[in-house]
C-alpha positions as CSV (number, residue, x, y, z in Angstrom):
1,X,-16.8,14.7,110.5
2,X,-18.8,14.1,107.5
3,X,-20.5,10.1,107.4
4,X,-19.6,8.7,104.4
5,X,-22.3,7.8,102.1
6,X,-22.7,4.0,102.4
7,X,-25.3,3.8,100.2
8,X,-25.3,1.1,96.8
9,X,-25.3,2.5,93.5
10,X,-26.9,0.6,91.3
11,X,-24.3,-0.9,88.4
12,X,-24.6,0.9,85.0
13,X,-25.7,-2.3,83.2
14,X,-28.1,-2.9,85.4
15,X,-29.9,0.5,84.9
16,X,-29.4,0.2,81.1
17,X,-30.7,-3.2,81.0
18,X,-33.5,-1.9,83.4
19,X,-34.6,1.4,80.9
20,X,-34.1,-1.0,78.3
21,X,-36.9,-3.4,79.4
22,X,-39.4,-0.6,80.7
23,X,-38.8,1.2,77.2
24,X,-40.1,-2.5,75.5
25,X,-42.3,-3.0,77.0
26,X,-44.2,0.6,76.5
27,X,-43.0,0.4,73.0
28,X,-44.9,-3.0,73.0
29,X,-47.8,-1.7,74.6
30,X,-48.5,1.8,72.0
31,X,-47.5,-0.6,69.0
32,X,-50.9,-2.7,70.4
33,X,-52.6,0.0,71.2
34,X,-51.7,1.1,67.5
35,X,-53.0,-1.9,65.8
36,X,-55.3,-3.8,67.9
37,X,-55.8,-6.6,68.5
38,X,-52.7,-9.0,67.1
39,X,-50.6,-5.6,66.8
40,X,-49.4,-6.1,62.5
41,X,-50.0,-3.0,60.7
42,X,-52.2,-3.0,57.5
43,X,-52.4,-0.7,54.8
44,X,-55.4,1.3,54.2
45,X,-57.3,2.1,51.1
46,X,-56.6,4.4,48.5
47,X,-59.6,6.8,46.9
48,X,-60.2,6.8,43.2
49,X,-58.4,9.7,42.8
50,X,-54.9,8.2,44.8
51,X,-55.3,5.1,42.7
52,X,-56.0,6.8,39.6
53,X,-53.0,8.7,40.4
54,X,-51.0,5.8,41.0
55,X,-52.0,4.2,37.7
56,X,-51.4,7.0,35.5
57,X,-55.3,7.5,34.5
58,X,-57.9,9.5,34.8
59,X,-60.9,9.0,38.3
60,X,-63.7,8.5,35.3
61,X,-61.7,5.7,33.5
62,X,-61.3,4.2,36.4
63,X,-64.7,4.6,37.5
64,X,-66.2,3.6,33.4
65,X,-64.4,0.5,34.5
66,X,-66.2,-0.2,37.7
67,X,-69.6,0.4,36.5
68,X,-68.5,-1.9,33.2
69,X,-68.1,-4.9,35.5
70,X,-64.0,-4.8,34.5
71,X,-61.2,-5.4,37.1
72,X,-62.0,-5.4,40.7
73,X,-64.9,-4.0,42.6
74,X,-64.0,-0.7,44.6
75,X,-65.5,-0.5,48.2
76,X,-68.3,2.2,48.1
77,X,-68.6,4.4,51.4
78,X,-71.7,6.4,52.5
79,X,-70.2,9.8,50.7
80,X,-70.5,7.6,47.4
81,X,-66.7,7.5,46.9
82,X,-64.8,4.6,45.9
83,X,-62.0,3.0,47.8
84,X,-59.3,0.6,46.5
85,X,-57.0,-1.7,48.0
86,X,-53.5,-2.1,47.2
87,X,-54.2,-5.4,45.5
88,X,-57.0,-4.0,43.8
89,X,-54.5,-1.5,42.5
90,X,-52.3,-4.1,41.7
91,X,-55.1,-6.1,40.2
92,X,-56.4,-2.8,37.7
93,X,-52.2,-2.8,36.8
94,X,-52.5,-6.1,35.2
95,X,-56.3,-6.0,33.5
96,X,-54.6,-2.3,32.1
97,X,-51.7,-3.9,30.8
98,X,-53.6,-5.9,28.7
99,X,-54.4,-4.0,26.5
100,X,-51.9,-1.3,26.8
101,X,-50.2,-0.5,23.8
102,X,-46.5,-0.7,24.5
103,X,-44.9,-3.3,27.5
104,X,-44.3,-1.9,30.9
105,X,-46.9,1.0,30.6
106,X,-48.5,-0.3,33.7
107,X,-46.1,-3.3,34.7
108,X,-42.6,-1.5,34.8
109,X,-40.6,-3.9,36.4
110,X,-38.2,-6.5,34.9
111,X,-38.2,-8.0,31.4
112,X,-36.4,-10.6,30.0
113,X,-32.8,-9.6,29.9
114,X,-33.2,-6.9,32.6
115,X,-31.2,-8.0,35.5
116,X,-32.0,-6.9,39.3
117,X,-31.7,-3.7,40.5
118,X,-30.2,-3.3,44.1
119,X,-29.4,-0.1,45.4
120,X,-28.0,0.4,48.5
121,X,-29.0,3.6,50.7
122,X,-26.2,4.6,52.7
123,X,-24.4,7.8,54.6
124,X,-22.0,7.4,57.5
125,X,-23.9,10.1,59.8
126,X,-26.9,9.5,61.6
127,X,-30.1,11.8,61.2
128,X,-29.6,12.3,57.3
129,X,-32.8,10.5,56.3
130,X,-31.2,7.7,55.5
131,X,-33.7,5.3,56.7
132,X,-36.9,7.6,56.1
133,X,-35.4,7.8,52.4
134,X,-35.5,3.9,52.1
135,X,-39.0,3.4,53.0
136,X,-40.2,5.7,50.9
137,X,-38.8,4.5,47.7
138,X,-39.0,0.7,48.8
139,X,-42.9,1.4,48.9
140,X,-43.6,3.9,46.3
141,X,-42.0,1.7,43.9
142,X,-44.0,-1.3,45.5
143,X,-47.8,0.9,44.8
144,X,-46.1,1.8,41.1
145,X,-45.8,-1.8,40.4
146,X,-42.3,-3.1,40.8
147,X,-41.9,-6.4,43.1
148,X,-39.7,-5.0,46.1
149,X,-37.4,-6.9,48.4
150,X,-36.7,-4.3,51.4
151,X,-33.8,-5.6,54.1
152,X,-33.2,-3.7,57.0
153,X,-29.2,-4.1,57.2
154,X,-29.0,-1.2,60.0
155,X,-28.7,-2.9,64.1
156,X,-30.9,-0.2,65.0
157,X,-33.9,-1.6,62.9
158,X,-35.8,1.8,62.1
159,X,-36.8,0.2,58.7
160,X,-38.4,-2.7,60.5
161,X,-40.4,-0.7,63.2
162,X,-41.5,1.6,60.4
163,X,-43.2,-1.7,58.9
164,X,-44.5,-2.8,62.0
165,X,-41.9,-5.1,63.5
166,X,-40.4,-5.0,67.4
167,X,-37.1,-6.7,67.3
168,X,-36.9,-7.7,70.3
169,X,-40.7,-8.8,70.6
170,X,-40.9,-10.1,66.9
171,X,-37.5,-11.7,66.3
172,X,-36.9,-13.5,69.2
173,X,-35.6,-16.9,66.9
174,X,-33.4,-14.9,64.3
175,X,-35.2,-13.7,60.9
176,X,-32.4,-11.1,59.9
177,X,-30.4,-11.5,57.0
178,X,-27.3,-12.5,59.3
179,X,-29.2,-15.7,59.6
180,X,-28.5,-16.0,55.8
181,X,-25.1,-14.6,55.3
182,X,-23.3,-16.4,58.5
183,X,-20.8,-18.6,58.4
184,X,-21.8,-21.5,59.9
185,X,-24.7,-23.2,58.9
186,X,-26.6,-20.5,57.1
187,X,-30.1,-20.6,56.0
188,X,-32.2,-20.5,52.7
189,X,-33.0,-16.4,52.1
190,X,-36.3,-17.4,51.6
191,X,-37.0,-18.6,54.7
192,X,-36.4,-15.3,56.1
193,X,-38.4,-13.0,54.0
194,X,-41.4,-11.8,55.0
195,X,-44.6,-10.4,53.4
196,X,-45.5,-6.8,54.6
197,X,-48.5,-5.1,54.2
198,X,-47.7,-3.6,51.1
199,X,-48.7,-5.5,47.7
200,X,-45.5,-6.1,46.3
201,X,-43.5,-5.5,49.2
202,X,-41.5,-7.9,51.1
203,X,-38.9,-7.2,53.9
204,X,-36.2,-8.8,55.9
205,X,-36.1,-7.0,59.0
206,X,-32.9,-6.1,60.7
207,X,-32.4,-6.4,64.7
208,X,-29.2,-6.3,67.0
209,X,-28.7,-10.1,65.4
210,X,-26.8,-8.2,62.2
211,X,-24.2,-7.1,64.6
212,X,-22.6,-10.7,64.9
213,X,-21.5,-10.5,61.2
214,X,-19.0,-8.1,62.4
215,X,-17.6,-9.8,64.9
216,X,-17.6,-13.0,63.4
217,X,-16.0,-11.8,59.6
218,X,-12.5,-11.0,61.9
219,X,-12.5,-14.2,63.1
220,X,-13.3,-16.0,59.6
221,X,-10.6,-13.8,58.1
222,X,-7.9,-15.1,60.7
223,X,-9.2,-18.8,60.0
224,X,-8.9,-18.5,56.1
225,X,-12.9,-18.5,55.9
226,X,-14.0,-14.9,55.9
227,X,-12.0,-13.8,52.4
228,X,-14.7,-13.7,49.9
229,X,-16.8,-12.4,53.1
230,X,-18.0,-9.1,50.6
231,X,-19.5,-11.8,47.8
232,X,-22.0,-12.9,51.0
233,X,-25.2,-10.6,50.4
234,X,-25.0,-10.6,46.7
235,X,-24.7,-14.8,46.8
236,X,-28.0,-14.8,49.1
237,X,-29.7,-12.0,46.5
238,X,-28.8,-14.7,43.9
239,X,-30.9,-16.9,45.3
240,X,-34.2,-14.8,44.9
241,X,-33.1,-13.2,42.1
242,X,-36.6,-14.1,39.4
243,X,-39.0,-12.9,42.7
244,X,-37.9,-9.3,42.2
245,X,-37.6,-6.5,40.2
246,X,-35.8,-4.3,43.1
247,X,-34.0,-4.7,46.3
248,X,-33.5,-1.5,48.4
249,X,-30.9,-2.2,51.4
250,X,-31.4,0.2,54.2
251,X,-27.6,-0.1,55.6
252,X,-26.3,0.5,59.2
253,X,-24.6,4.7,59.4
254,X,-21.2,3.1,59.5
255,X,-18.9,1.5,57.3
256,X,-18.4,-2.0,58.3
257,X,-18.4,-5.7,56.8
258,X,-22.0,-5.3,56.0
259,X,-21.9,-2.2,54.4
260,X,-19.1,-3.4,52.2
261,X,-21.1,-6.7,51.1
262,X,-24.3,-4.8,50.5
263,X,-21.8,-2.5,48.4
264,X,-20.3,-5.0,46.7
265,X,-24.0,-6.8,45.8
266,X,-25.1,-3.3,44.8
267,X,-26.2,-2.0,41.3
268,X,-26.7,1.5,42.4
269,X,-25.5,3.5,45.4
270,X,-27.9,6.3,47.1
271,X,-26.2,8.8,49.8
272,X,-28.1,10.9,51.6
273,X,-27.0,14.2,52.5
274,X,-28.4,16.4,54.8
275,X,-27.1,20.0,53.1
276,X,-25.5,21.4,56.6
277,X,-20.9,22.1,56.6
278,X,-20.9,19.1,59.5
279,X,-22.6,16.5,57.5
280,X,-20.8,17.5,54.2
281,X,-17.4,17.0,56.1
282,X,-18.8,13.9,57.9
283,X,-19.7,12.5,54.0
284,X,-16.3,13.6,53.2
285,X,-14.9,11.4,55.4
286,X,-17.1,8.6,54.8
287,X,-16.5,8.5,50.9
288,X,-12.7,8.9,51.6
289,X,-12.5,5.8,54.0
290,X,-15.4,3.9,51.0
291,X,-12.7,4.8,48.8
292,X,-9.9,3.0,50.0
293,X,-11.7,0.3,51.5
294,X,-13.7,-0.9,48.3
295,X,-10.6,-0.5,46.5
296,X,-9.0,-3.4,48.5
297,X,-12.3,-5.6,48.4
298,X,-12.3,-4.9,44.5
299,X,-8.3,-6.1,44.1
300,X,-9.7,-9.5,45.9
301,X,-11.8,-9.9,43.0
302,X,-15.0,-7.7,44.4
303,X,-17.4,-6.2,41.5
304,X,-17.1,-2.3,41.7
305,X,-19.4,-1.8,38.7
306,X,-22.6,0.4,39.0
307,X,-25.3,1.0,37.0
308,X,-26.0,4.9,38.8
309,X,-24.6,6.5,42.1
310,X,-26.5,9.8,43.4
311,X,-26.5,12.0,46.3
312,X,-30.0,12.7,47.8
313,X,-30.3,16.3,49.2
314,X,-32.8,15.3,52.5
315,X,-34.4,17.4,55.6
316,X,-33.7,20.5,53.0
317,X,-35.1,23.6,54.0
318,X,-35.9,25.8,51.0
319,X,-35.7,29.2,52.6
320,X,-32.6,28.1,54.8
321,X,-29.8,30.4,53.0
322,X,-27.0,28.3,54.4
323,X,-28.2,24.9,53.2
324,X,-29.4,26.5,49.8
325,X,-25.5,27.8,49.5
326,X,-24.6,23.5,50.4
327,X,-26.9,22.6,47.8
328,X,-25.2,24.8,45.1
329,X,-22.0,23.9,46.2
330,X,-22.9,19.9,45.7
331,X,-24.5,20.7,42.7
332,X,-21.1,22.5,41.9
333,X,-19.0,19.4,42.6
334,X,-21.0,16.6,41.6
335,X,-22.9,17.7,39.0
336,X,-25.8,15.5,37.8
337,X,-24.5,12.8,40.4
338,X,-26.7,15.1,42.8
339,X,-30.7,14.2,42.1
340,X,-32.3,17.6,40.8
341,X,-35.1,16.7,43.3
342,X,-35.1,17.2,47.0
343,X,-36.4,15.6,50.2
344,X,-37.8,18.6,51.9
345,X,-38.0,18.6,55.9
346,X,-41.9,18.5,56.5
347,X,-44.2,18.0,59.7
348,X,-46.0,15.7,57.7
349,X,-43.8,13.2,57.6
350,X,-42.3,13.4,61.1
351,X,-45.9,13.7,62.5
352,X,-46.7,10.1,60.7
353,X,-43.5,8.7,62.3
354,X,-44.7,8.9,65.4
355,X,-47.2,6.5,64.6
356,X,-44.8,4.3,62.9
357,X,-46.2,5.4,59.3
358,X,-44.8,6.6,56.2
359,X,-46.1,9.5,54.1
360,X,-47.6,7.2,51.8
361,X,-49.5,5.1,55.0
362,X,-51.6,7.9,56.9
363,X,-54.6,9.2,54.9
364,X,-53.7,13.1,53.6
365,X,-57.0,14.6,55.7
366,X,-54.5,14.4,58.8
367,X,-52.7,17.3,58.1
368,X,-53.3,20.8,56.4
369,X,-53.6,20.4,52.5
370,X,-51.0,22.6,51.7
371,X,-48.7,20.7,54.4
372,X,-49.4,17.1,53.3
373,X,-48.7,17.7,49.7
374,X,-46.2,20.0,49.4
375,X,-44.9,16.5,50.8
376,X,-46.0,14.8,48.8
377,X,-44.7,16.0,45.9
378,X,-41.1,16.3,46.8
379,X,-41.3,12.5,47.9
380,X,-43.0,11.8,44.6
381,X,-40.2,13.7,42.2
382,X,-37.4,12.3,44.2
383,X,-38.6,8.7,44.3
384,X,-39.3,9.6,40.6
385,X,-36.3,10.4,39.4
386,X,-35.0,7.2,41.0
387,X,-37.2,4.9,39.2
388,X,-35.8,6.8,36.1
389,X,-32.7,5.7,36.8
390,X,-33.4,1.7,36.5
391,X,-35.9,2.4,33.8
392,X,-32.6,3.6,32.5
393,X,-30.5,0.8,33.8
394,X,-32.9,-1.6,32.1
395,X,-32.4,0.1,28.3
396,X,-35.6,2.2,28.7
């Protein structure tokens, strides 16, 4: 007769709980290793030719201007080139503005009258690009000029570890945006912001924290506290309204209470799409179920007005025939509510996330020059066309 196996099986949470620390802890380690020696990122600097690029002007302007004693001195390397920061950048944006001859030309954020653009970035479906699409745009606009507020609304807090923070290392006290939005006792939303090490970029990083707000809205609800619960992000956005020009909200891949108040606080809505039949039906799904929900949120008094809504075509593969078909048959449906620019699937940009680095973070001589900016330039259009769209929003 077979013995029978006496021996203890370790309990499921305990081996979760034990991967989970071991995976911190290395995560903790390569984030150090990263960035020595207090382990926060920084930003590195842009040649003449990126910043000229950025600014709209030509490399010998720019350099006319540097040997003229104007604006801010570049740092000079051995090869001769100059090297700007991103507050240099910023810096050349204002002295050009001056003496520009129409308002915005190098300043294009807010006027008086202009009110704040938030757009939300959403899709139900994991692995659409939802959060590589936000980062992007939240610091491209940031180098182009606009004053950015980034939140991280999404649990899993991609955004945040793409801008250097751990969660569970680097928000041990709170410091998401549930601390704002709660219901009991909630906090100024400028006591949560932080600076990032993008000029004009500031974030509110997102961590398992966020969670709470759905289980706690259910239980508000039941009390007779939680009814206005999709007014809470736009009331807290209220409050730091005159800082920004911009707010992109990186939200969670499902629809839940914080997904319908960053809806309701949006101006614009962004969807990414990844153009394959399982993700369309998934966003099928998803906009259904938006549908119905934002149409009881908007018969309690919920603002359903919008400045744009678009669909992002992301991870597209050009000479993929079966996505190309997808892509026509968005195109087909939606019209111009599909951006004419795509987010192609690149090395490039997958190779900088395993450093925790966006496209516009590693430096271009990483990768082949054909790799890096074909890109490029698909980031650039596509992030383009969005800033368009609140030029637009603004009367421009």
């Amino acid at each position: 007769m077979t013995a029978i196996d006496q021996t203890v099986k370790p309990s499921i949470n305990a081996l979760v709980g034990d991967h989970a620390l071991r995976l911190s802890q290395q995560l903790q380690a390569h984030r150090a290793q990263l960035f020595p020696p207090n382990a926060r990122k920084e930003l590195r600097k842009f040649t003449s030719g990126e910043a000229a690029d950025l600014l709209g002007v030509k490399d010998a302007y720019l350099r006319k201007l540097s040997l003229d004693g104007k604006g801010p001195n570049p740092e000079v390397r051995g090869n001769g080139r100059r090297y700007y920061s991103p507050d240099d950048i910023q810096a050349l944006r204002e002295l050009l503005e001056q003496g520009a001859k129409s308002p915005g030309t190098y300043l294009p954020g807010r006027r008086d009258g202009d009110h704040l653009q938030v757009i939300t970035v959403i899709n139900f479906k994991g692995g659409s690009g939802k959060t590589t699409t936000s980062a992007h745009l939240a610091q491209k606009m940031a180098l182009d000029g606009y004053r950015v507020l980034s939140i991280d609304l999404d649990p899993q807090a991609s955004f945040s570890a793409l801008h250097g923070f751990q969660p569970e290392f680097d928000l041990l006290d709170g410091g998401t945006l549930y601390d704002a939005i709660r219901y009991d006792d909630p906090v100024p939303l400028r006591d949560i912001i932080q600076r990032t090490y993008f000029t004009n970029l500031d974030i509110v990083p997102g961590n398992l924290d966020l969670m709470e707000f759905e289980h706690d809205t259910p239980r508000a609800l039941a009390q007779g506290d939680g009814n206005l619960f999709f007014t809470r992000v736009g009331d807290v956005l209220a409050s730091v309204e005159s800082d920004y020009d911009v707010v992109v909200i990186d939200c969670p891949p499902q629809l839940g209470f914080l997904t319908m108040s960053a809806l309701s606080a949006a101006t614009a809505v962004l969807v990414t799409v990844h153009p394959q039949m399982l993700d369309v039906m998934s966003m099928c799904q998803f906009l259904l179920m938006t549908s119905n929900l934002l149409s009881v949120v908007e018969e309690a008094g919920g603002d359903m007005s919008y400045d744009w809504l678009r669909y992002v075509v992301t991870r597209y593969e050009p000479g993929d025939g079966p996505q190309n078909q997808m892509v026509s048959f968005m195109r087909s449906m939606f019209g111009e509510h599909v951006l004419n620019h795509t987010a192609l699937k690149s090395t490039a940009i997958s190779d900088a996330g395993i450093t925790k680095q966006t496209l516009y973070e590693v430096e271009k001589g990483q990768f082949t020059r054909s790799t890096y900016e074909r890109a490029m330039e698909s980031l650039n259009a596509v992030n383009g066309e969005i800033e368009e769209l609140v030029q637009k929003a603004w009367g421009r």
